[in-house]
Backbone as XML, in Angstrom:
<?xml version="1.0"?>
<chain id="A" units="angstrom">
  <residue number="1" name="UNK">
    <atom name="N" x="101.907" y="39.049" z="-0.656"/>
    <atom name="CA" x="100.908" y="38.514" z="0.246"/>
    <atom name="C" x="100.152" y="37.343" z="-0.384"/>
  </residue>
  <residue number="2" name="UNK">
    <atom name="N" x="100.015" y="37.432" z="-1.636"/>
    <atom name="CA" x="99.334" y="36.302" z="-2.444"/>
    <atom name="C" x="99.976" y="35.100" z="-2.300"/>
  </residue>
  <residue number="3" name="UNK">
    <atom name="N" x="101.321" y="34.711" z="-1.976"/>
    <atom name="CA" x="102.066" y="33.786" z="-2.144"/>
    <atom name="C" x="101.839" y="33.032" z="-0.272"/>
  </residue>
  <residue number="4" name="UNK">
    <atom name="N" x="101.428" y="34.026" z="0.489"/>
    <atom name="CA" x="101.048" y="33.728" z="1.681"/>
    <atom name="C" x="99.700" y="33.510" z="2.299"/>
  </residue>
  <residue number="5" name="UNK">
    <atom name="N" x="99.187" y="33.053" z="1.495"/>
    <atom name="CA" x="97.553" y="32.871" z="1.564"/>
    <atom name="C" x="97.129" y="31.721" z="2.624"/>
  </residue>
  <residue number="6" name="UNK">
    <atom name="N" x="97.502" y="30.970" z="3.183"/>
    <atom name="CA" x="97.165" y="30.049" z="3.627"/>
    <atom name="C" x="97.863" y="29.999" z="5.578"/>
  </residue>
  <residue number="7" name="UNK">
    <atom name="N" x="97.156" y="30.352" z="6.009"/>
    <atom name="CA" x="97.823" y="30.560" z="7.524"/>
    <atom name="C" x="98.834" y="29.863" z="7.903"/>
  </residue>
  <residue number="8" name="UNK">
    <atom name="N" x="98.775" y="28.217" z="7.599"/>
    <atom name="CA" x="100.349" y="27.857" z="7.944"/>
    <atom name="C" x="101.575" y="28.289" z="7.155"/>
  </residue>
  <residue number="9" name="UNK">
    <atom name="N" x="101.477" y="28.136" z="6.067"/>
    <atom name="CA" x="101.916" y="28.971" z="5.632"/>
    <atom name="C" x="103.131" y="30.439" z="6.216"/>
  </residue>
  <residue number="10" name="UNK">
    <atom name="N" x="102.226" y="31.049" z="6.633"/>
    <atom name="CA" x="102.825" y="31.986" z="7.520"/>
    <atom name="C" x="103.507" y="32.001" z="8.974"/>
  </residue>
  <residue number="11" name="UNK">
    <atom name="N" x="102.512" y="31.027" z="9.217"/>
    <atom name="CA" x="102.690" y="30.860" z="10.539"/>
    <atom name="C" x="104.752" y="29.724" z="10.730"/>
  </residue>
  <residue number="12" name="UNK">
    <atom name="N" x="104.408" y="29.200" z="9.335"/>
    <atom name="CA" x="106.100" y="28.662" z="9.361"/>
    <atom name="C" x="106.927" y="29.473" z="9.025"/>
  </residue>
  <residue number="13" name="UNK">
    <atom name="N" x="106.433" y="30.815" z="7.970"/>
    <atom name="CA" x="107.501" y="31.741" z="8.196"/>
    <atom name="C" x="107.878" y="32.429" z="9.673"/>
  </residue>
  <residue number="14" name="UNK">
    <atom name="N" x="106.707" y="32.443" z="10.045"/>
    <atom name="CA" x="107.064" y="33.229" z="11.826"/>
    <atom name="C" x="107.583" y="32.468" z="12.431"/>
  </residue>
  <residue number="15" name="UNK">
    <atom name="N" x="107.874" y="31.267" z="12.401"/>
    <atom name="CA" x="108.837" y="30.353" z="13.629"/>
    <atom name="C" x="110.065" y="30.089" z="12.475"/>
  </residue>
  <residue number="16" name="UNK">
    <atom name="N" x="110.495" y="30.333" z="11.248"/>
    <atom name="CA" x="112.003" y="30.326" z="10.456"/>
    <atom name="C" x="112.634" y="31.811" z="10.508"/>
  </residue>
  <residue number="17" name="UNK">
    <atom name="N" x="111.933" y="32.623" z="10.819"/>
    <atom name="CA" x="112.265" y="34.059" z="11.233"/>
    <atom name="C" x="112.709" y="34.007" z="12.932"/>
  </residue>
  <residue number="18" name="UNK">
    <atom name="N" x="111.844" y="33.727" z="13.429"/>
    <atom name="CA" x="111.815" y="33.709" z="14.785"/>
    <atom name="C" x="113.638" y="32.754" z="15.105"/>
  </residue>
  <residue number="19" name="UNK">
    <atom name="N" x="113.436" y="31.616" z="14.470"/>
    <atom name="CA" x="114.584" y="30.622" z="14.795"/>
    <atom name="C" x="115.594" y="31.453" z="14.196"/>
  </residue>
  <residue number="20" name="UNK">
    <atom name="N" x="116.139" y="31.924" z="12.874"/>
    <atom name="CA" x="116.815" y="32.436" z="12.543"/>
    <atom name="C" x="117.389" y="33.520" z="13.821"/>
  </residue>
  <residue number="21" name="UNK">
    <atom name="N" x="116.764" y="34.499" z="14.417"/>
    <atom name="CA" x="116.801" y="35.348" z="14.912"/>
    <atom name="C" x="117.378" y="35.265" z="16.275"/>
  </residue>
  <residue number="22" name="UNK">
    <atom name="N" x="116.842" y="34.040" z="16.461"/>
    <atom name="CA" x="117.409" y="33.326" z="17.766"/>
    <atom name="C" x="118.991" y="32.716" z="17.775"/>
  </residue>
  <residue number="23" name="UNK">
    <atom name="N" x="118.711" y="31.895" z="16.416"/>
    <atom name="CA" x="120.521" y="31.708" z="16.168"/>
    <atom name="C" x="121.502" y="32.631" z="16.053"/>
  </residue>
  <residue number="24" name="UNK">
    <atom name="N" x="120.934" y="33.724" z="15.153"/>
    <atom name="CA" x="121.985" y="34.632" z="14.962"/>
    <atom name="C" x="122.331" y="35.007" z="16.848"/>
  </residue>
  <residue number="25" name="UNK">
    <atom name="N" x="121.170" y="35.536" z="17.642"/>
    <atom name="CA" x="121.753" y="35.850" z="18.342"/>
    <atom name="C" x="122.719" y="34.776" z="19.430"/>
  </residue>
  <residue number="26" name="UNK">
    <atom name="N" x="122.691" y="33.246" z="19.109"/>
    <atom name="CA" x="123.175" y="32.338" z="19.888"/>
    <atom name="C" x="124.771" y="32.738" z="18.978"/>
  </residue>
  <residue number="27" name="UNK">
    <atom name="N" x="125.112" y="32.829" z="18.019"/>
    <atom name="CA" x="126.133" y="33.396" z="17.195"/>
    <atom name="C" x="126.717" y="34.023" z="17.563"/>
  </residue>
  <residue number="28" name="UNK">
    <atom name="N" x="126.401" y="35.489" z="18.203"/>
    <atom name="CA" x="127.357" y="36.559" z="18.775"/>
    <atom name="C" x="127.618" y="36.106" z="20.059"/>
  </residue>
  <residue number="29" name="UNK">
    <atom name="N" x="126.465" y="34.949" z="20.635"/>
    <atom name="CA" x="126.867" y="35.334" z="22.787"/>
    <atom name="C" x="127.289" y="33.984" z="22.745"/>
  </residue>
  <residue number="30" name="UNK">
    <atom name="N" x="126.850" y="32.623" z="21.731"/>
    <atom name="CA" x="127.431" y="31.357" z="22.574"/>
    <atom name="C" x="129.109" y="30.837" z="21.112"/>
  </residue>
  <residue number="31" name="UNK">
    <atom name="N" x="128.568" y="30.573" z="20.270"/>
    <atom name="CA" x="129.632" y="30.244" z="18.880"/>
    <atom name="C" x="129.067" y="30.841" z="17.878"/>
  </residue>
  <residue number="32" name="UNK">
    <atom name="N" x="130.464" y="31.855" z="17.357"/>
    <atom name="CA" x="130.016" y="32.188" z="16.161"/>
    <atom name="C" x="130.195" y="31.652" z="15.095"/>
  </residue>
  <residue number="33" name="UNK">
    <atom name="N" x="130.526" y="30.025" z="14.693"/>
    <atom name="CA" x="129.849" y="29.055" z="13.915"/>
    <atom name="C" x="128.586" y="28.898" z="13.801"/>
  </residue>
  <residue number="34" name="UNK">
    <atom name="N" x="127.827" y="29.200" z="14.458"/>
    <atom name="CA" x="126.358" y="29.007" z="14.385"/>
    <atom name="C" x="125.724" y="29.613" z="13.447"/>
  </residue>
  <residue number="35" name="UNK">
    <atom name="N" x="126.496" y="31.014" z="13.302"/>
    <atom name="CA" x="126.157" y="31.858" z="11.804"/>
    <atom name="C" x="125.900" y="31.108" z="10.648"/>
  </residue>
  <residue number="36" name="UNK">
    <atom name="N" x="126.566" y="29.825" z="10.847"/>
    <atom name="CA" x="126.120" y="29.238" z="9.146"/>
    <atom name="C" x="124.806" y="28.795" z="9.242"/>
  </residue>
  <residue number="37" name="UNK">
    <atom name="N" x="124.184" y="28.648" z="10.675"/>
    <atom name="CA" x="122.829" y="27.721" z="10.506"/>
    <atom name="C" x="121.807" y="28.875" z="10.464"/>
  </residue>
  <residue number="38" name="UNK">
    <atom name="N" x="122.487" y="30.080" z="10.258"/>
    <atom name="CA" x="120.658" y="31.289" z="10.290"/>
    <atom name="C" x="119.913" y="31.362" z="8.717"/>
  </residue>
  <residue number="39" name="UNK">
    <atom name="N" x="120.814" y="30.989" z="7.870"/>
    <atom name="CA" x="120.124" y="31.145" z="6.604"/>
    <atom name="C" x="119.234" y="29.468" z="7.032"/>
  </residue>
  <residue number="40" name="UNK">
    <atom name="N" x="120.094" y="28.240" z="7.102"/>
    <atom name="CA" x="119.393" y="27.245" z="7.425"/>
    <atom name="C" x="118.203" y="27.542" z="8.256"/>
  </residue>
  <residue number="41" name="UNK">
    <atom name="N" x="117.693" y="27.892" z="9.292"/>
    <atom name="CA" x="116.692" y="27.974" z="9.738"/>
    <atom name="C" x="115.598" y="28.657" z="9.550"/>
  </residue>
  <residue number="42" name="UNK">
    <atom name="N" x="116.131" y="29.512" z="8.984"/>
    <atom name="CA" x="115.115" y="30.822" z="8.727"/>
    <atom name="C" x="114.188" y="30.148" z="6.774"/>
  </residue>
  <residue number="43" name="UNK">
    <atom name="N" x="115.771" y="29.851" z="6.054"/>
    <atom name="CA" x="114.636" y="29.497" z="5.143"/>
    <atom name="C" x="114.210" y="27.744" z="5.086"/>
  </residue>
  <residue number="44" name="UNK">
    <atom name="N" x="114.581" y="27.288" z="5.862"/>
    <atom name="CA" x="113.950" y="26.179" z="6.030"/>
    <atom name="C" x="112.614" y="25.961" z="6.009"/>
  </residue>
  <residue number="45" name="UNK">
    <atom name="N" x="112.164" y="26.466" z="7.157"/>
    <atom name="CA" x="110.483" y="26.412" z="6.999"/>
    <atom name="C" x="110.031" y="27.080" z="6.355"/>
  </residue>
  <residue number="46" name="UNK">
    <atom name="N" x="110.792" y="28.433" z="6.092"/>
    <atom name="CA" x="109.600" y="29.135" z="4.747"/>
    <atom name="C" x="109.537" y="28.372" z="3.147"/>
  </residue>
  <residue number="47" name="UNK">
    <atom name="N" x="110.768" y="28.168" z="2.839"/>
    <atom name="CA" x="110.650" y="27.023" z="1.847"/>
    <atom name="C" x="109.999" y="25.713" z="2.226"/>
  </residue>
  <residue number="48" name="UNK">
    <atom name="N" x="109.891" y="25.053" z="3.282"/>
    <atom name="CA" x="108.789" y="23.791" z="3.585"/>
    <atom name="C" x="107.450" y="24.689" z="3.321"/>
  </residue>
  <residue number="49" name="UNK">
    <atom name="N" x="106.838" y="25.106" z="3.833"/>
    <atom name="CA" x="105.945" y="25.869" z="3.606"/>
    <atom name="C" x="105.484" y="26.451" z="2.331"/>
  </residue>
  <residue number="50" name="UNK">
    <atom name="N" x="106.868" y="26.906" z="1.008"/>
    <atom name="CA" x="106.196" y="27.118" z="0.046"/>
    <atom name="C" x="105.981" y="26.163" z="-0.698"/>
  </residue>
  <residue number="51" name="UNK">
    <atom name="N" x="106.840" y="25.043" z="-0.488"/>
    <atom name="CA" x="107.007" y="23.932" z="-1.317"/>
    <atom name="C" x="105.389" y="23.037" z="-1.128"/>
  </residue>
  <residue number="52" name="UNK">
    <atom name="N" x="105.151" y="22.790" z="0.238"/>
    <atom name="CA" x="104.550" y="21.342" z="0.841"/>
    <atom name="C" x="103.261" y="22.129" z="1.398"/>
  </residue>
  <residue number="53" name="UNK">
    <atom name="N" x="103.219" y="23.434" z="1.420"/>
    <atom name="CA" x="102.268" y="23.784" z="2.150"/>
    <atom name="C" x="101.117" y="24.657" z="1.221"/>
  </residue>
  <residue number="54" name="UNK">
    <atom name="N" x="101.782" y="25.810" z="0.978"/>
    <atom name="CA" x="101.196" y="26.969" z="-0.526"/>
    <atom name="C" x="101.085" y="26.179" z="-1.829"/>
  </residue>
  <residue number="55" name="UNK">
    <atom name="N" x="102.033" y="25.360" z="-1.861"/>
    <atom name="CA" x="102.578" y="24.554" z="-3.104"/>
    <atom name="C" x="102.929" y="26.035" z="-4.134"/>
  </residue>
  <residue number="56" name="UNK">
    <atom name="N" x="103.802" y="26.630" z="-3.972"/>
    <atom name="CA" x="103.956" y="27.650" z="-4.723"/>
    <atom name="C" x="105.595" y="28.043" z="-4.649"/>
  </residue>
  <residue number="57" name="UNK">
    <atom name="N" x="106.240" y="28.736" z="-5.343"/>
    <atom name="CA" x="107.632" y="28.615" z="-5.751"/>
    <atom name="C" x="108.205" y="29.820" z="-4.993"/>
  </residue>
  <residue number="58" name="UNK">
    <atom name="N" x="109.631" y="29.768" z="-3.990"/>
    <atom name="CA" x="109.384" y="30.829" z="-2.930"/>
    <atom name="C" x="110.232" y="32.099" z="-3.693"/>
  </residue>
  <residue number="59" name="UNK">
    <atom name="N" x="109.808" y="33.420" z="-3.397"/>
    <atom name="CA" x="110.378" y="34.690" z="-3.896"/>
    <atom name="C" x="112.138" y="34.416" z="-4.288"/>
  </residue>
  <residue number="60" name="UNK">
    <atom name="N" x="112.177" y="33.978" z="-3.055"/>
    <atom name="CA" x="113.867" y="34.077" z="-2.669"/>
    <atom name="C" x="114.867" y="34.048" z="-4.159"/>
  </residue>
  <residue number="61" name="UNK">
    <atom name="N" x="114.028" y="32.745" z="-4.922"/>
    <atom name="CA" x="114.866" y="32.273" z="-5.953"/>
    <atom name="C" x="115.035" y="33.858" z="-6.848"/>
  </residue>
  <residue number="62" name="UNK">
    <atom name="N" x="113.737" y="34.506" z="-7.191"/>
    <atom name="CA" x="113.879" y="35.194" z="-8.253"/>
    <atom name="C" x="114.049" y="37.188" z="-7.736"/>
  </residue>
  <residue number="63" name="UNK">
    <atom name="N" x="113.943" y="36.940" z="-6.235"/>
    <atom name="CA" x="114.102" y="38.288" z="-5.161"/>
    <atom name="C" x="114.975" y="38.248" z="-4.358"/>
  </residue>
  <residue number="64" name="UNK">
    <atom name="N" x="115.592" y="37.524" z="-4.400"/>
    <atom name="CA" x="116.427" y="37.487" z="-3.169"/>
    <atom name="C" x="116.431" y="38.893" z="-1.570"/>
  </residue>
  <residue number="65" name="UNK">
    <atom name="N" x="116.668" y="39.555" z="-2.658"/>
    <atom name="CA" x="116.610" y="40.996" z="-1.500"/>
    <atom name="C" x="115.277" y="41.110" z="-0.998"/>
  </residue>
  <residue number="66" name="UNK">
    <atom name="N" x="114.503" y="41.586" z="-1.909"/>
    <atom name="CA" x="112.992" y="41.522" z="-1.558"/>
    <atom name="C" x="111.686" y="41.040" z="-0.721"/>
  </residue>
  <residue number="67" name="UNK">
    <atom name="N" x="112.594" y="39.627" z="-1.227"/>
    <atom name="CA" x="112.248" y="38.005" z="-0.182"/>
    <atom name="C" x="112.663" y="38.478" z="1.167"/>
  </residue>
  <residue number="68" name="UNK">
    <atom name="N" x="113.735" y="38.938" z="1.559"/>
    <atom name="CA" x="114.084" y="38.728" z="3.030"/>
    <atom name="C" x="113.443" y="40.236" z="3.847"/>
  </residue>
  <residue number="69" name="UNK">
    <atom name="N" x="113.632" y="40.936" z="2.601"/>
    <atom name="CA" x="112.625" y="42.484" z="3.747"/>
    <atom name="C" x="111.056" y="41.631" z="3.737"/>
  </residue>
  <residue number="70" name="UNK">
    <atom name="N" x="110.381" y="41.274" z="2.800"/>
    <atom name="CA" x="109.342" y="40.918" z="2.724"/>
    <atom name="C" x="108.917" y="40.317" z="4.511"/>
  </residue>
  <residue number="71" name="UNK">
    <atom name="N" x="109.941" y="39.011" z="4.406"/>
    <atom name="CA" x="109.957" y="38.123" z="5.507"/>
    <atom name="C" x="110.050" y="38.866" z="6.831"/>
  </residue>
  <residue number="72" name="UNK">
    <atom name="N" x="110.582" y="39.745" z="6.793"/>
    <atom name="CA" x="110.321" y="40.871" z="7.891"/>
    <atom name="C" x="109.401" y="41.658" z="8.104"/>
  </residue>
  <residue number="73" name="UNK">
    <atom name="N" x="109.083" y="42.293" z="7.087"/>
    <atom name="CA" x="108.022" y="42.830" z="6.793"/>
    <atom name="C" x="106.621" y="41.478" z="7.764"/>
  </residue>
  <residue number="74" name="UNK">
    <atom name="N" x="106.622" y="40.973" z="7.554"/>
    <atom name="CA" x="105.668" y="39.400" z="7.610"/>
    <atom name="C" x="105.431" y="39.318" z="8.654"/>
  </residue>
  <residue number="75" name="UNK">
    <atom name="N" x="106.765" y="39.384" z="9.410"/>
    <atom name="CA" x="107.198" y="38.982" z="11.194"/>
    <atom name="C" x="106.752" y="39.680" z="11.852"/>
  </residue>
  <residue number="76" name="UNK">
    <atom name="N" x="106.978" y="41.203" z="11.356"/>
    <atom name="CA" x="106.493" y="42.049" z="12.048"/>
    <atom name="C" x="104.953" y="42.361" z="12.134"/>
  </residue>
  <residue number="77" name="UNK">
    <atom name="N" x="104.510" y="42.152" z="10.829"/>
    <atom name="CA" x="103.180" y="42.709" z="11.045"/>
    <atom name="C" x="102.440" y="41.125" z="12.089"/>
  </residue>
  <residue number="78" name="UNK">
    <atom name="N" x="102.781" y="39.925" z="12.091"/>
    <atom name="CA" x="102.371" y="39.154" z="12.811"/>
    <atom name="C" x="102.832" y="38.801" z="14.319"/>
  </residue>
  <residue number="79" name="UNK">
    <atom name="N" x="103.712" y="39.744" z="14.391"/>
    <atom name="CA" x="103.993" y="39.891" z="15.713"/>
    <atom name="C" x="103.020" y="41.164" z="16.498"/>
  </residue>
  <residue number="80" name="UNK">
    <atom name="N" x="102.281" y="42.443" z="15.392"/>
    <atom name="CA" x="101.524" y="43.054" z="16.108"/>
    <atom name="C" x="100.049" y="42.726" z="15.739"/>
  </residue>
  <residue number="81" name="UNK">
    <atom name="N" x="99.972" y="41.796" z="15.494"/>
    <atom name="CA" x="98.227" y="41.257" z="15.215"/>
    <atom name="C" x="97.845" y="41.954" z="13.917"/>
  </residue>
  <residue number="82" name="UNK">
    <atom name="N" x="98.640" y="42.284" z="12.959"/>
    <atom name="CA" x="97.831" y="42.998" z="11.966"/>
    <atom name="C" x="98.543" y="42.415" z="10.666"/>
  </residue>
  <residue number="83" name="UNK">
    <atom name="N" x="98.603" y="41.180" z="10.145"/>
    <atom name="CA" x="98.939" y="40.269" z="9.346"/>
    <atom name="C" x="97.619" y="39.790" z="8.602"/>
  </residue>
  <residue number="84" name="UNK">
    <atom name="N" x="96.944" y="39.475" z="8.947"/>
    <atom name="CA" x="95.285" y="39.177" z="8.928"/>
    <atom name="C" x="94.865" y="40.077" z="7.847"/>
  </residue>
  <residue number="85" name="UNK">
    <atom name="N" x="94.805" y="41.679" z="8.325"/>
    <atom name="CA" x="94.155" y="42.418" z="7.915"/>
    <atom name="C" x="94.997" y="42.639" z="6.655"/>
  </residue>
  <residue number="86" name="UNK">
    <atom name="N" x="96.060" y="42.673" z="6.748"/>
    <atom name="CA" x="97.253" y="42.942" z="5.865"/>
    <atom name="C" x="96.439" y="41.631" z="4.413"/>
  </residue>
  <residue number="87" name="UNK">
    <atom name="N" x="96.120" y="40.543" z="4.678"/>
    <atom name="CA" x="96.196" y="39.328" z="3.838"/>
    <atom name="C" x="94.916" y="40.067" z="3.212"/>
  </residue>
  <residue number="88" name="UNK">
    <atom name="N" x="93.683" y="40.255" z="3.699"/>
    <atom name="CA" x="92.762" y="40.802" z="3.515"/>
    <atom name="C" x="92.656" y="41.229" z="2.251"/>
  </residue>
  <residue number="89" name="UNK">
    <atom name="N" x="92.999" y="42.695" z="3.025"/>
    <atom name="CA" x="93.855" y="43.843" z="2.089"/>
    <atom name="C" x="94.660" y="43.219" z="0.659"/>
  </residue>
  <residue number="90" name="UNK">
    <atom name="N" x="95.102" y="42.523" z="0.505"/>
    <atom name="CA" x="95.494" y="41.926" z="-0.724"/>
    <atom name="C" x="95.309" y="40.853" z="-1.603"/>
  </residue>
  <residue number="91" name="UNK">
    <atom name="N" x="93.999" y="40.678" z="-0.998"/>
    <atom name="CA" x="93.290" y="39.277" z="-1.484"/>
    <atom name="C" x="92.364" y="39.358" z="-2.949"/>
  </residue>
  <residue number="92" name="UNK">
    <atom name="N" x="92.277" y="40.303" z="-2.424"/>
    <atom name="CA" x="91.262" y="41.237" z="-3.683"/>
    <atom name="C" x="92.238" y="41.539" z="-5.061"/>
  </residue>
  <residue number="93" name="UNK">
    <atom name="N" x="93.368" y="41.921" z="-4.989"/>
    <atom name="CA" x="93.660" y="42.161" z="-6.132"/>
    <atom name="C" x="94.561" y="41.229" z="-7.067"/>
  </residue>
</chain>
């Protein structure tokens, strides 16, 4: 959560999740070439974002696995309004 401190920030992971999610599913119903562009989209903006935005170095490199539940983890809690409280909650330590 520390690495997500800054609302845009997040808010570009929720639209590289979101896009990802969208491609994959354009993948199974329109071309499944499109599969190559879900890693492209998804970490696109979260890396713009850690790079240009947090200015901070993104999980992925040194988590790979971690990084992508995380990123879910992320989506979800900002898809039910409780991302906020979540940042809160970990600001302190």
């Amino acid at each position: 959560m520390r690495e997500h401190g800054l609302p845009l920030t997040r808010r570009l992971h929720f639209i590289g999740t979101l896009a990802a999610l969208i491609t994959l599913l354009a993948s199974v119903t329109v071309d499944w070439r499109l599969l190559a562009l879900v890693p492209v989209t998804g970490y696109g903006f979260a890396w713009y974002a850690h790079f240009f935005v947090e200015r901070n170095r993104p999980a992925t490199f040194t988590y790979p696995a971690w990084s992508l539940v995380g990123d879910f983890r992320m989506f979800w809690l900002m898809l039910v309004g409780r991302m906020d409280g979540e940042v809160a909650k970990h600001a302190g330590r």
